[in-house]
C-alpha positions as CSV (number, residue, x, y, z in Angstrom):
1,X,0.0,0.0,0.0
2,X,1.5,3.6,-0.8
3,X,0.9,5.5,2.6
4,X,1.6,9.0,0.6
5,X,-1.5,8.3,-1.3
6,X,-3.8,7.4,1.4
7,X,-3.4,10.6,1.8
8,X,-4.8,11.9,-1.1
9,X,-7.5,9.2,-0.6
10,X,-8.3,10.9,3.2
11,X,-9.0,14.7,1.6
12,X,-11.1,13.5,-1.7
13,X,-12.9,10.8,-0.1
14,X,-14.0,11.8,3.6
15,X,-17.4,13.1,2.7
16,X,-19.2,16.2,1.6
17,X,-18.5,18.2,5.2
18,X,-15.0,17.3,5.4
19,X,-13.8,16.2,2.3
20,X,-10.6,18.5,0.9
21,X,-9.8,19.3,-2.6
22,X,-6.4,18.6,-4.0
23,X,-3.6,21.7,-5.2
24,X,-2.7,21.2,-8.4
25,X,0.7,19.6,-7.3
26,X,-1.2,17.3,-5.6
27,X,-3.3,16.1,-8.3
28,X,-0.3,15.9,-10.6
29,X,1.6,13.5,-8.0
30,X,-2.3,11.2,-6.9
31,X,-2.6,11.2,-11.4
32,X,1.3,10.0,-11.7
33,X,1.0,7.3,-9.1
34,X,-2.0,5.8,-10.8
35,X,-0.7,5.7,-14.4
36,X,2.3,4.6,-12.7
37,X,0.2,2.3,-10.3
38,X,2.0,2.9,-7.3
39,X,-1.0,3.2,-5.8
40,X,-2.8,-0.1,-4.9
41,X,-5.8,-1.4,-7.1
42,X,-8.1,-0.4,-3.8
43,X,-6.6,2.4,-3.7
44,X,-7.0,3.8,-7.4
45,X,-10.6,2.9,-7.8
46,X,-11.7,3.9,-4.2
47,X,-10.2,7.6,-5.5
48,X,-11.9,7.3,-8.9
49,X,-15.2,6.7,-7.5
50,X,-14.6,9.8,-4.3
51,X,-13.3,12.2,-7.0
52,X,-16.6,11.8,-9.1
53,X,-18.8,12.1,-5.7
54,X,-16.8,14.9,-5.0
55,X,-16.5,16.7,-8.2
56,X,-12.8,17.8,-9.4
57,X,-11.8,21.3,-9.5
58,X,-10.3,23.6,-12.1
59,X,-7.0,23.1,-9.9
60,X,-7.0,19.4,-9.7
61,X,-7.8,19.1,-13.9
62,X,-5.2,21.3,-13.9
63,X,-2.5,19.4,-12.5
64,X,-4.3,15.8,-13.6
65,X,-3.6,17.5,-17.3
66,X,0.2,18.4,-15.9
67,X,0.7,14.3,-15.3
68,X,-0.7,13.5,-18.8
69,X,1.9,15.3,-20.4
70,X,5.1,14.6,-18.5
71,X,4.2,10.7,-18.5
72,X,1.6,11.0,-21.8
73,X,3.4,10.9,-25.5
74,X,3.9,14.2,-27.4
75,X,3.9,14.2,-31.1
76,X,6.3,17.3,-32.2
77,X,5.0,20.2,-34.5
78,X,4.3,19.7,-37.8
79,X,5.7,21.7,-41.1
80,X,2.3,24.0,-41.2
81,X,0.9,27.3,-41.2
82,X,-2.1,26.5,-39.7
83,X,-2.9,25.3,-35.9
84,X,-4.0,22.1,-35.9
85,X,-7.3,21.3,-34.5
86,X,-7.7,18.8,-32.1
87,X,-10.9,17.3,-31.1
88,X,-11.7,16.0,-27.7
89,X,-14.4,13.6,-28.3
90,X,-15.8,10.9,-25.3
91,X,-13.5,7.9,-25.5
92,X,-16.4,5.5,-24.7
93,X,-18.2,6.4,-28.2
94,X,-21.8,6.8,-28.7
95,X,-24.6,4.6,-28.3
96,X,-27.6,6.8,-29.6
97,X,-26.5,8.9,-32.6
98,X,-24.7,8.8,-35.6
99,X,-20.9,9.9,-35.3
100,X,-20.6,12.5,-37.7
101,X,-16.9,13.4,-37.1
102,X,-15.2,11.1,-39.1
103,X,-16.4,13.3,-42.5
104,X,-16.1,16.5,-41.1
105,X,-12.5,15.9,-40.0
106,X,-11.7,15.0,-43.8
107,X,-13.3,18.1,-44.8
108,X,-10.6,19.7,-43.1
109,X,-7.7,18.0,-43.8
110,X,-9.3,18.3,-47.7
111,X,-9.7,22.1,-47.0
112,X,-5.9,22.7,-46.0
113,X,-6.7,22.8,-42.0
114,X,-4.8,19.8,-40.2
115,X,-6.5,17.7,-37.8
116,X,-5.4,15.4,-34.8
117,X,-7.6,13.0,-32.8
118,X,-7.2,10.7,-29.9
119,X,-9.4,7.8,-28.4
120,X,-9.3,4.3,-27.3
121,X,-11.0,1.1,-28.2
122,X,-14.7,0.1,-26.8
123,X,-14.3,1.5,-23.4
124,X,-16.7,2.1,-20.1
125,X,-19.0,3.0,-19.6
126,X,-20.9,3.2,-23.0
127,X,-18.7,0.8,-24.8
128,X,-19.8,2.9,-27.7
129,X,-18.6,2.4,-31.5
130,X,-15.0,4.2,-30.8
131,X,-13.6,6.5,-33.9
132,X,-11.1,3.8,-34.3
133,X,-13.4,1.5,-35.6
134,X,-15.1,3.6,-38.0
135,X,-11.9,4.7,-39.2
136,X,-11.3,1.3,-39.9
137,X,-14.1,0.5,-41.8
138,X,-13.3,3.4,-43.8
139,X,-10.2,1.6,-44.8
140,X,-7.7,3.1,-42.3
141,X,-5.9,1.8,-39.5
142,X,-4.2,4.0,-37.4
143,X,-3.5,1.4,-34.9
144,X,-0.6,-0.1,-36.3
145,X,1.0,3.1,-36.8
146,X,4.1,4.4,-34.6
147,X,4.3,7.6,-33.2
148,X,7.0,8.4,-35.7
149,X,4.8,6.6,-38.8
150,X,1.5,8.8,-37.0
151,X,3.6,12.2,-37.1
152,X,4.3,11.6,-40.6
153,X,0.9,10.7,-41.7
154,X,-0.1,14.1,-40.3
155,X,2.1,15.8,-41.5
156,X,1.5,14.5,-44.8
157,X,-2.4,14.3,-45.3
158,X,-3.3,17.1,-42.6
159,X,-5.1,14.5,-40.4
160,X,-3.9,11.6,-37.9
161,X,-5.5,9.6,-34.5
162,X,-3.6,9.0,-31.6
163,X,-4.8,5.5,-30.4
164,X,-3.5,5.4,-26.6
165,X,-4.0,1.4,-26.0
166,X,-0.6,1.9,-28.2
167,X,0.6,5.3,-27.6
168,X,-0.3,6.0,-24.1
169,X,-0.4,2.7,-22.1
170,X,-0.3,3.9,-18.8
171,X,-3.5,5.3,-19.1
172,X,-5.1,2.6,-21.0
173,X,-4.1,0.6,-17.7
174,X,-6.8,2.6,-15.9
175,X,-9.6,1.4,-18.2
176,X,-10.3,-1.8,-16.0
177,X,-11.0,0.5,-13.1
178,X,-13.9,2.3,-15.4
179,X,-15.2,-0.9,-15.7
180,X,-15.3,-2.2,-12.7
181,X,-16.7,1.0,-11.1
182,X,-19.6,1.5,-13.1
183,X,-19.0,5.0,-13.6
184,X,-17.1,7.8,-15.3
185,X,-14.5,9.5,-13.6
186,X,-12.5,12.8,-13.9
187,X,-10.3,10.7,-16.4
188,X,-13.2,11.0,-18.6
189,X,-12.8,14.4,-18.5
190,X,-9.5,14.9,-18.8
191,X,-9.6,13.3,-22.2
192,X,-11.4,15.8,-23.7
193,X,-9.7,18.1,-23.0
194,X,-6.1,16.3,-23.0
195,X,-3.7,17.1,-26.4
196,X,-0.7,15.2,-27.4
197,X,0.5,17.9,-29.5
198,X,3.3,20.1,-28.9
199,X,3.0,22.6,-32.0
200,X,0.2,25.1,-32.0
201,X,-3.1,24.0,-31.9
202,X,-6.6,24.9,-31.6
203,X,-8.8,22.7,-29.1
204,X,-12.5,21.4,-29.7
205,X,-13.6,20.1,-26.7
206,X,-17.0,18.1,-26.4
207,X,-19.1,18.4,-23.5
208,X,-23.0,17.6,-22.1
209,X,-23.3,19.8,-18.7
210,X,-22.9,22.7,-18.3
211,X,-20.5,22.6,-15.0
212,X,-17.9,20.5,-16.7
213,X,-17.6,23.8,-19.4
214,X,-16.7,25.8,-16.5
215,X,-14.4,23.7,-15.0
216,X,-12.9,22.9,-18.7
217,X,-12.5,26.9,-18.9
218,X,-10.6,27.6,-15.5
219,X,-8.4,24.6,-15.6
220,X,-7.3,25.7,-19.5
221,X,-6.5,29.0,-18.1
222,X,-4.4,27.9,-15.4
223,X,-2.9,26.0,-18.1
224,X,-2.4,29.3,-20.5
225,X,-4.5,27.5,-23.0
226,X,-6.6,30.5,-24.2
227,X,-7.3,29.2,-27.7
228,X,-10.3,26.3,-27.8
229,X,-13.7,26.2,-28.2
230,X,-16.4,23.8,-26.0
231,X,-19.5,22.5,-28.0
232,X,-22.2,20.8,-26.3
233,X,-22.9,18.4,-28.8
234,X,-24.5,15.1,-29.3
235,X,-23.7,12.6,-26.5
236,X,-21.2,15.0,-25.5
237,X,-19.1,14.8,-28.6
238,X,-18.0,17.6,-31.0
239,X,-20.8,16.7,-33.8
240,X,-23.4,20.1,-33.5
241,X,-27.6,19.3,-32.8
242,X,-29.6,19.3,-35.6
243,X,-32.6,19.4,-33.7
244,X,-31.9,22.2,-30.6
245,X,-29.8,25.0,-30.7
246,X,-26.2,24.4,-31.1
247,X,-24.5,25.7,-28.2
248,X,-20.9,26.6,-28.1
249,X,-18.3,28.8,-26.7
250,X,-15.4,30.6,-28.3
251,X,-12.2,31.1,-26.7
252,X,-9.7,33.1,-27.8
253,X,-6.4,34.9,-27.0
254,X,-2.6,34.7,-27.4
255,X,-1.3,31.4,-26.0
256,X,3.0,31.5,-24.6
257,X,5.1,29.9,-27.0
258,X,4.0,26.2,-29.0
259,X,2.4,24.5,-26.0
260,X,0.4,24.9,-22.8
261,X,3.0,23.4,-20.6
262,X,5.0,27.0,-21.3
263,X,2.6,29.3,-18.9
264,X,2.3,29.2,-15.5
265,X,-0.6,30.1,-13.7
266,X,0.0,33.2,-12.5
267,X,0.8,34.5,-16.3
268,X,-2.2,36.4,-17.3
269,X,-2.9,37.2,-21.3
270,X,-5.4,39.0,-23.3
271,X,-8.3,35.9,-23.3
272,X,-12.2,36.9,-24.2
273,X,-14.8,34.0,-24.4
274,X,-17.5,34.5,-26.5
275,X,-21.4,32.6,-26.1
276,X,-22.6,31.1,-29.3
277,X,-26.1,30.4,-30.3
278,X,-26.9,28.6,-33.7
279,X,-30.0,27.3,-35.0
280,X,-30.1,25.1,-38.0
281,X,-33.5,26.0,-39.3
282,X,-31.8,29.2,-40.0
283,X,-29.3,27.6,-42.3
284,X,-32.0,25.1,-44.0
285,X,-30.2,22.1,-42.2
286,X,-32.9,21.6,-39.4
287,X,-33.8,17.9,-38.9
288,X,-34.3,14.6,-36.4
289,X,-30.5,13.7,-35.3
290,X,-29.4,10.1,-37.4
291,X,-29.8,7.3,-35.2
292,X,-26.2,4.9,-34.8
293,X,-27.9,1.7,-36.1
294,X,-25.7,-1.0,-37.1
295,X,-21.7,-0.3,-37.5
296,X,-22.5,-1.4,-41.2
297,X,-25.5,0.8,-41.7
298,X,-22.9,3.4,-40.6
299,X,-20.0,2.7,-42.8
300,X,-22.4,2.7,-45.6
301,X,-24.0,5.9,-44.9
302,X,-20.8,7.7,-44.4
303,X,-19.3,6.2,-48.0
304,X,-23.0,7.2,-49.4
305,X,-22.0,11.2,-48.5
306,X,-17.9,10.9,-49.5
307,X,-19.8,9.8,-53.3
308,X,-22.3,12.8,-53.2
309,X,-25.2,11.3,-52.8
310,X,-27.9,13.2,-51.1
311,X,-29.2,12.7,-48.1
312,X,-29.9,13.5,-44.5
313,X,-26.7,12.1,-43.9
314,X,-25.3,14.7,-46.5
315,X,-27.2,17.4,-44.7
316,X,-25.8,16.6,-41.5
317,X,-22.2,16.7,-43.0
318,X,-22.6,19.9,-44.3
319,X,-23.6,21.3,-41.5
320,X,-20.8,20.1,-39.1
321,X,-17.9,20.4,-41.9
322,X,-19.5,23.9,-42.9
323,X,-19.5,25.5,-39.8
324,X,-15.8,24.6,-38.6
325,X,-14.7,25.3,-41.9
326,X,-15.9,29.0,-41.2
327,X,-15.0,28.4,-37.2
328,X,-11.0,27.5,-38.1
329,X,-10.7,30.3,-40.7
330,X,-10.9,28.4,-44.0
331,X,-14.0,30.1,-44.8
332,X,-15.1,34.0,-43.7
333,X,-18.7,33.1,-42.8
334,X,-21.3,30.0,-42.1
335,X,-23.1,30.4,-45.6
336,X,-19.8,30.3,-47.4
337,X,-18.7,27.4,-45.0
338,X,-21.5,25.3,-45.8
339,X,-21.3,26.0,-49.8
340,X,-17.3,24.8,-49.9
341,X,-18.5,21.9,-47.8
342,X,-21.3,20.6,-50.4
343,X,-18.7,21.5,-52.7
344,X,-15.9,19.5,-51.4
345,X,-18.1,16.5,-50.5
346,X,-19.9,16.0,-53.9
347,X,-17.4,16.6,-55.9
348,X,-15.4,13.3,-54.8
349,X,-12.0,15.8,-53.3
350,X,-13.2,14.5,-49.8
351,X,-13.0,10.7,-51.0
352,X,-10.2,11.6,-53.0
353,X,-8.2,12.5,-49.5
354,X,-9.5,9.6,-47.8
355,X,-8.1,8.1,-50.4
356,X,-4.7,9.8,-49.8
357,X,-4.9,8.9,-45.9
358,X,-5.3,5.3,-46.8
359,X,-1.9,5.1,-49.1
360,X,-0.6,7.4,-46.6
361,X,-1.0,5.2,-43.8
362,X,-0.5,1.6,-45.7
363,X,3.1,3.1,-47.1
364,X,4.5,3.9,-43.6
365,X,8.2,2.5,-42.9
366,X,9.3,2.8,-39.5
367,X,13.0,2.3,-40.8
368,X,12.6,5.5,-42.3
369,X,11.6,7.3,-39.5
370,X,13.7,6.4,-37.0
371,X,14.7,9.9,-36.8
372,X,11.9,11.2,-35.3
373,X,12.4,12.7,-32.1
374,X,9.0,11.9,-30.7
375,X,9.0,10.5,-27.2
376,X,6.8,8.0,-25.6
């Protein structure tokens, strides 16, 4: 048993009168001993389960997101003038609705604007079809890939997924807690708003309630993350409603150097966060939100928009891809987002880079890579 972390265990777990929260220092060592699981099994899922009765602060994120980084992997910056967007998506899928980010993240890489994802396999405690696996049905494997191979790919085709059962181990060794729990902890998260990119980068971070976009906010800024934006989408994914209004919130300011890790938390920077409302019905894209079905029904569907058909499926694609077109600067406005999304969808240069990402990924050498300086 690790007697330094019982003592973590005694402030987060002693109840709602006397129950302590963690400094950020603290949370960074209680995070490293898990990953690292000096702590005893007890131990780490006796703090999972306290930490999601008790709530974590911006603080604690804050220093959980300072362990994922010195222990997490880190691909380097890319040859690019653009940030690249990464998504924070739930790592335990969806169960309910269609996943519509796979197609809107090739619109982007199509459109010049490189993107990075991350995610896990079928995971607690939806056990939801992971991006992985639709990636693969779509021909692409990025599990087999290095993190030399994957930095290449990016670099290459504008797009790339981190898979962490191969690239961050340690904290795929916390899955079997989710599990056996029954319920989501701060972990869960962390992940959305976790990057394993060290060149600059815009985040898009999923979320469902609206306390976790609060928390998200503070613990970015002790961070010196000032440039992101938080959607509360579908399931709590980046995909935007069809059928409500769209809510999301725009962060922006000057961020320190390439990477959060470079402020500290006493830096302060121009930031200003800004409320968005949109309503599809004013774009003519209002409509009932596609049900997940089958994992076939959903490979076919996507591969139905990426060859132009029309559909409700198409409709849905042009309204995600449209609007973060417009959102990452590609296009000036929505209307003439959602115009060089049709555009880019039916006229086959979206299958064309899938295309692209599939050669890119199948040609991959690691001999010819090993000068990478990526660390694990």
């Amino acid at each position: 048993m690790s007697n330094s972390f019982r003592e973590f265990l005694k402030k987060v777990g002693s109840g709602p009168h006397t129950s302590k929260n963690l400094s950020r220092e603290e949370a960074a060592v209680a995070t490293r001993m898990m990953l690292l699981q000096e702590a005893t099994p007890a131990q780490i899922g006796a703090f999972m389960i306290a930490h999601r009765i008790k709530r974590p602060t911006p603080e604690e994120l804050a220093g959980m997101l300072d362990a994922y980084e010195q222990l997490g992997p880190q691909l380097p910056p890319i040859a690019h003038a653009r940030p690249v967007v990464v998504f924070g998506i739930p790592y335990d899928g969806r169960s309910r609705t269609a996943p519509i980010s796979p197609l809107t993240t090739l619109v982007l890489a199509t459109a010049g604007c490189p993107v990075l994802l991350h995610g896990s396999g079928r995971i607690p405690t939806k056990y939801g079809i992971p991006l992985v696996e639709i990636w693969q049905g779509l021909g692409v494997d990025w599990q087999s890939l290095s993190l030399p191979q994957l930095h290449a790919v990016l670099e290459q085709t504008r797009l790339g997924l981190l898979y962490t059962p191969q690239h961050f181990p340690l904290a795929e060794g916390l899955m079997p807690y989710r599990d056996q729990i029954g319920k989501r902890p701060p972990f869960a998260t962390l992940e959305l708003i976790w990057s394993p990119y060290a060149g600059q980068q815009q985040l898009v971070i999923g979320f469902v309630h609206p306390p976790t976009e609060d928390n998200v906010r503070s613990a970015l800024a002790l961070r010196g993350t000032t440039d992101f934006l938080t959607v509360k989408g579908l399931e709590g994914s980046c995909d935007l409603p069809r059928d409500r209004t769209a809510i999301l919130g725009k962060n922006t300011g000057t961020n320190r150097g390439d990477h959060p890790s470079n402020a500290s938390s006493s830096f302060e920077r121009p930031s200003s966060f800004e409320r968005l409302l949109l309503h599809s019905r004013d774009y003519g894209f209002a409509g009932t939100e596609l049900a997940l079905g089958t994992p076939e029904d959903l490979i076919e569907n996507i591969q139905s928009v990426l060859q132009g058909h029309p559909s409700e499926w198409m409709q849905a694609a042009i309204w995600n891809s449209g609007f973060y077109l417009a959102h990452c600067g590609i296009c000036p406005d929505l209307p003439t987002g959602f115009t060089y999304a049709k555009e880019l969808l039916t006229s086959g240069q979206v299958m064309g880079h899938l295309e692209a990402v599939r050669a890119a990924v199948t040609n991959q050498e690691p001999s010819s890579l090993a000068r990478m300086g990526a660390r694990v």
